[in-house]
C-alpha positions in Angstrom: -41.5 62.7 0.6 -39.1 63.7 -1.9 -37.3 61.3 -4.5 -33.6 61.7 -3.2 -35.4 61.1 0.4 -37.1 57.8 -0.6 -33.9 56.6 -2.7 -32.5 57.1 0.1 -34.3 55.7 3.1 -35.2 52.7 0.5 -31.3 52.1 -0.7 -30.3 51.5 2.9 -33.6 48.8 3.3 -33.2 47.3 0.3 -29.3 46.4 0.5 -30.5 44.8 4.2 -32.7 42.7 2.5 -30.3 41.5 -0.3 -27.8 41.1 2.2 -30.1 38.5 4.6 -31.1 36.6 1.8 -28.0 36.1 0.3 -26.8 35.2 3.8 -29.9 32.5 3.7 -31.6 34.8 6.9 -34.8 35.4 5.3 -36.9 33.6 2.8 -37.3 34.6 -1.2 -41.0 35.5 -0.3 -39.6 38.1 2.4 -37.6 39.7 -0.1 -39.9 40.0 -2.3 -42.8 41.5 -0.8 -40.3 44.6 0.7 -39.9 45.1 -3.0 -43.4 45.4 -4.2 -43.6 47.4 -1.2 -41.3 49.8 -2.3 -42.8 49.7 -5.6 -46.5 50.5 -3.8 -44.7 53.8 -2.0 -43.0 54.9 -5.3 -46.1 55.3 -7.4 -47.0 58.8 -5.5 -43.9 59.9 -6.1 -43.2 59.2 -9.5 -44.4 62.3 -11.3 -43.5 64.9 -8.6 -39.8 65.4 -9.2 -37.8 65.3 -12.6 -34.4 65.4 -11.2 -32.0 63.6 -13.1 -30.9 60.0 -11.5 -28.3 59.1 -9.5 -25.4 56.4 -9.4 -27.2 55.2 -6.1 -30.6 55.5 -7.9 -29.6 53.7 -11.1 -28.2 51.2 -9.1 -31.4 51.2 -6.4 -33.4 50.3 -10.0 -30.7 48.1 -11.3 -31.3 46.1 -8.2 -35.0 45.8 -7.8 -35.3 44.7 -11.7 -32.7 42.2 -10.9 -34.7 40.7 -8.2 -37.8 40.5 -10.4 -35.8 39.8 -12.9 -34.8 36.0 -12.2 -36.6 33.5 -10.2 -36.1 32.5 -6.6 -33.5 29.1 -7.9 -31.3 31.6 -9.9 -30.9 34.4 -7.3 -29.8 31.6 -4.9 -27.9 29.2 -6.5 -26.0 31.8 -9.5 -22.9 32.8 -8.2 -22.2 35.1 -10.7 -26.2 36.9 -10.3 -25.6 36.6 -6.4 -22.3 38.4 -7.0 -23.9 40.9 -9.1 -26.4 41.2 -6.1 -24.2 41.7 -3.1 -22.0 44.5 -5.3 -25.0 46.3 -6.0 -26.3 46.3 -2.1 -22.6 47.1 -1.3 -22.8 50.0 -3.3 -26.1 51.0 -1.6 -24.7 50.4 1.5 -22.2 53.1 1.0 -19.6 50.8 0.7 -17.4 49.9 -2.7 -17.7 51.8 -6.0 -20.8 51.8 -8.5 -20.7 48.9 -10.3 -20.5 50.0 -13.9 -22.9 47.4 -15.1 -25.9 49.1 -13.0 -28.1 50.6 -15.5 -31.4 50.9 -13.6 -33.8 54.0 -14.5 -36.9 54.9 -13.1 -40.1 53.2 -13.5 
């Protein structure tokens, strides 16, 4: 698999999970585990391709840090981080612009 082709298989993934658990349709744990998942198929990957990175990918990285970033009690209850959140999956989803603040980079 190709970076651009796991960016973007994972983008679309990724932005369903955000959007369930901001919705309150799946538990923190849920969430999390699809992200170290995605983490686990990266690692192969990582070396094999030095294109430069995209909006989506920035954002894609943006996101995941996010989620790692703050604990299960922020990401729900922040409306300002959950804002931050849905933008970001929006984005991912192919919907709305890149939200400038993204600055995600590879692992």
């Amino acid at each position: 698999m190709k970076i651009n082709d796991y960016i973007e298989h994972h983008s679309q993934q990724l932005a369903c999970f955000v959007f369930a658990f901001l919705a309150h349709e799946i538990a923190f744990r849920e969430l999390h585990n699809f992200t170290w998942s995605a983490l686990a198929e990266w690692t192969p990957l990582c070396d094999e391709d030095k294109q430069p990175e995209s909006d989506q990918e920035r954002v894609f990285w943006h996101l995941l840090y996010e989620l790692h970033q703050w604990d299960e009690g922020q990401l729900s209850q922040d409306k300002w981080l959950r804002l931050q959140l849905w933008n970001c999956a929006l984005f991912l989803n192919g919907q709305g612009s890149c939200p400038a603040y993204c600055v995600g980079t590879r692992p």
